[in-house]
GUTI-331351 format. One record per residue (C-alpha): residue in three letters; z, x, y. Coordinates in steps of 0.001 Angstrom, whole numbers, plus 524288, in hexadecimal, padded with zeros to 5 digits. Layout:
// GUTI-331351
ala, Z, X, Y $
...
***
This chain:
// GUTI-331351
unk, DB121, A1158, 7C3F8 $
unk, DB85E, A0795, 7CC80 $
unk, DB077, A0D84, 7D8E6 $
unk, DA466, A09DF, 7D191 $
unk, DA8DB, 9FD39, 7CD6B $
unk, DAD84, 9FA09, 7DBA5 $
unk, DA1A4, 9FDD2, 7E1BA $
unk, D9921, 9F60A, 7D7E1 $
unk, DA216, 9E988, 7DA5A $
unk, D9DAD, 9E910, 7E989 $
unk, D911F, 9EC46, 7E88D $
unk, D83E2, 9E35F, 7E52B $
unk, D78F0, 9E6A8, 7DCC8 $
unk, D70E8, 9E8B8, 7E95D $
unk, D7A05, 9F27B, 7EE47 $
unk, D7922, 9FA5D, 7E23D $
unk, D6AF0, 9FAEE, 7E271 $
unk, D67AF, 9FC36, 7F254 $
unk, D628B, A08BD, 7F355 $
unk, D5C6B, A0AF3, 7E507 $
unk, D4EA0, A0DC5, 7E58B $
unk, D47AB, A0896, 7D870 $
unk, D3BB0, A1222, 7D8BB $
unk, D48A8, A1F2A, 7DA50 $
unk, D4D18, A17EC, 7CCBD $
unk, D3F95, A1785, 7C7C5 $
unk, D3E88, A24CE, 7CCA4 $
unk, D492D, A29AA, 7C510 $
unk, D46F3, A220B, 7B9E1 $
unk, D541F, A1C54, 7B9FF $
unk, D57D6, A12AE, 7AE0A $
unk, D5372, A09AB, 7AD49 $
unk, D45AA, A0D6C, 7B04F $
unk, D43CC, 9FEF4, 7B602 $
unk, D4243, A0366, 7C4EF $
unk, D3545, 9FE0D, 7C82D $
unk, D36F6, 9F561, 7D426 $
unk, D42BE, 9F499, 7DCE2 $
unk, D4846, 9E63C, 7D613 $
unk, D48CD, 9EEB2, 7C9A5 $
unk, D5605, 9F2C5, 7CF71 $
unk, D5B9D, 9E49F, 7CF02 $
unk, D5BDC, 9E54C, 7C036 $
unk, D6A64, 9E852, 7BFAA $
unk, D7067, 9DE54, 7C924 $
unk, D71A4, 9D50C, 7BEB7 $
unk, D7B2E, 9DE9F, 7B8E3 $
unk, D81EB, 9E663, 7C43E $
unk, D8D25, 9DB1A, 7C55A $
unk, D8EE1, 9DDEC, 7B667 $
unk, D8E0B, 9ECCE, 7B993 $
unk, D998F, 9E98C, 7C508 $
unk, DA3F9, 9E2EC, 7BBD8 $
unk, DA2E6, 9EBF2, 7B245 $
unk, DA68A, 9F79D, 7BC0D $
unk, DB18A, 9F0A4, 7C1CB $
unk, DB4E9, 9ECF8, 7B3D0 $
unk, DB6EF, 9FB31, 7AF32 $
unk, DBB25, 9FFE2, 7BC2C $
unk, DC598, 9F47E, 7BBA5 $
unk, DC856, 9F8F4, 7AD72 $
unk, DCA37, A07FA, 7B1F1 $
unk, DBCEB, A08E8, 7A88C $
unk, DB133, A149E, 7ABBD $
unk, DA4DC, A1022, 7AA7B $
unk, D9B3C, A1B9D, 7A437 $
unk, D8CE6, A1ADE, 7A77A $
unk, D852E, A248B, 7A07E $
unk, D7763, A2650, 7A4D1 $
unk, D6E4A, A3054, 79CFD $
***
């Protein structure tokens, strides 16, 4: 958890998606099923400073964070 929550705290939005190929996500029909151009992966850079805290919040805690994906 606190690797995670370092690594997210020095890295940008763009860094986290460089390399992601919309049409693979399309593809794969990854959730959401919104990957129709290549800005449809800036809709969660509004949100990934949110994301950030709250991993250095729970690894700062000693907190898990469980992501369950079906």
């Amino acid at each position: 958890m606190r690797l995670a929550a370092e690594r997210l705290g020095r890295m940008t939005y763009a860094e986290l998606i460089c390399g992601v190929d919309h049409a693979e996500l399309a593809a794969a029909e990854i959730y959401p099923q919104i990957w129709d151009s290549p800005s449809s992966l800036e809709w969660a850079g509004d949100v990934f400073p949110a994301l950030t805290e709250f991993f250095q919040a729970a690894a700062s805690a000693g907190h898990a964070i469980v992501i369950w994906l079906d």
